[in-house]
C-alpha positions as CSV (number, residue, x, y, z in Angstrom):
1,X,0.0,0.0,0.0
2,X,1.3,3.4,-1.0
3,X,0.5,5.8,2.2
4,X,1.7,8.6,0.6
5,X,-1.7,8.4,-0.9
6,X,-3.8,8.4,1.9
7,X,-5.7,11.8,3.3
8,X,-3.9,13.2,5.9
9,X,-7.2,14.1,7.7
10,X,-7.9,9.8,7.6
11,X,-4.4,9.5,9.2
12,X,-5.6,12.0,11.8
13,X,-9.1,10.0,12.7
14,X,-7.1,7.0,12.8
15,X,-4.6,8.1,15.6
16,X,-7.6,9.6,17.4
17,X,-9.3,6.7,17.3
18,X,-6.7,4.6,18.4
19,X,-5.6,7.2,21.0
20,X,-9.4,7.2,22.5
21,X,-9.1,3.4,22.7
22,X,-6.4,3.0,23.9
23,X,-7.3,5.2,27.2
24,X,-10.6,3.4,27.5
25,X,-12.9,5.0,25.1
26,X,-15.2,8.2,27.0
27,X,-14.3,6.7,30.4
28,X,-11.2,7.0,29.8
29,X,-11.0,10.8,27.9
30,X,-12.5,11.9,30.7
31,X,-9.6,10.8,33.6
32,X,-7.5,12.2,31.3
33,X,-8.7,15.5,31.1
34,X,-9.8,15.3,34.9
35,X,-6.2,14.4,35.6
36,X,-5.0,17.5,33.4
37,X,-6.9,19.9,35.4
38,X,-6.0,18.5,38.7
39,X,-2.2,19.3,37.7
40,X,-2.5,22.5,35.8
41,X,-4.8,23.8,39.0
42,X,-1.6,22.0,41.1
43,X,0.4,24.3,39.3
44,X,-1.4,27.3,39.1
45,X,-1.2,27.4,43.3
46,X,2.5,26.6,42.9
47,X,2.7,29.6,40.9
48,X,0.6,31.7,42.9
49,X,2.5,30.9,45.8
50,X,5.7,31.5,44.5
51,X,4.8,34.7,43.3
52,X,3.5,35.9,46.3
53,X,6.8,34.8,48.6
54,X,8.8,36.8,45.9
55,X,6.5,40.1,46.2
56,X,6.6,40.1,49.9
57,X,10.7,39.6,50.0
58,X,11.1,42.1,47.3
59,X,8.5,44.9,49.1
60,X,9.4,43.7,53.0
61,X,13.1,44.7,52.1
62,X,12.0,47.7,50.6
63,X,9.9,48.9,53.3
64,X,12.3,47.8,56.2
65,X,15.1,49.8,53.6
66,X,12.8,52.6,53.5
67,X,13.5,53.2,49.9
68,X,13.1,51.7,46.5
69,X,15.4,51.1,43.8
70,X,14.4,51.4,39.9
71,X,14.9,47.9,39.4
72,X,13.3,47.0,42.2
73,X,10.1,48.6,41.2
74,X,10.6,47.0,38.1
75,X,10.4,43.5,39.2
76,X,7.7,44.2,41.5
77,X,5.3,46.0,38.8
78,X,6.1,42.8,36.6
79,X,4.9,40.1,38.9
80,X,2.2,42.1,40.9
81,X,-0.3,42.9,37.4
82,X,-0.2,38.9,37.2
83,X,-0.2,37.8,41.1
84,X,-3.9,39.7,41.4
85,X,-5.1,38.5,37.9
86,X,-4.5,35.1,39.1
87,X,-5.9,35.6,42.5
88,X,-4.0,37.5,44.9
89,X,-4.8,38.1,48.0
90,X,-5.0,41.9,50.0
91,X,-1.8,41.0,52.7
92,X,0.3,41.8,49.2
93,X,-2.3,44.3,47.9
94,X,-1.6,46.2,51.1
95,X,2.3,45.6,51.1
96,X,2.1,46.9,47.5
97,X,0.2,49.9,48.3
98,X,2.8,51.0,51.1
99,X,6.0,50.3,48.5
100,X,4.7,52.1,45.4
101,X,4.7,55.2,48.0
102,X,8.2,54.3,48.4
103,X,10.8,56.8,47.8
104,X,12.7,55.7,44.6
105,X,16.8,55.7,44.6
106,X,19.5,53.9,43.4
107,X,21.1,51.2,45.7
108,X,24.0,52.5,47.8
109,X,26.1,50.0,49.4
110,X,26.8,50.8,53.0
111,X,29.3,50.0,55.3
């Protein structure tokens, strides 16, 4: 048999039809996608809770500091926008409202 013949689209039916077998048929596509969510919601937390240690280390030494840096503000305005988005809670709203009125200045290294 030449299969350089045969419909692409056919190939594609095949494979899903032997994919959606092969994980045991509806049943099956089902756990699979159940499964999917339960990681990718896993993840999301993982994410969220990253994020939010990073945001409170970055605006905590700020605020003890008394004083910003431009860098500093940049890192925080990149990851805040997306922390709330996904969820944030108001402990970092808060934090985030007390850095932005921050004075900004370029690091000096003391001592």
């Amino acid at each position: 048999m030449d299969f350089t013949r045969i419909d692409p689209q056919t190939i594609m039916w095949a494979i899903a039809k032997a994919v959606f077998l092969a994980v045991g048929g509806a049943e099956g596509i089902v756990a699979v996608i159940k499964a999917i969510a339960r990681r990718r919601s896993a993840e999301h937390k993982m994410l969220v809770g990253l994020t939010r240690k990073s945001l409170k280390d970055e605006m905590l030494n700020a605020i003890i500091r008394d004083y910003t840096t431009p860098t500093q503000m940049e890192v925080v305005s990149k990851l805040y926008a997306p922390y709330i988005k996904s969820g944030g809670n108001g402990y970092i709203k808060d934090l985030y409202e007390r850095f932005m009125d921050l004075p900004v200045r370029e690091h000096t290294r003391e001592g």
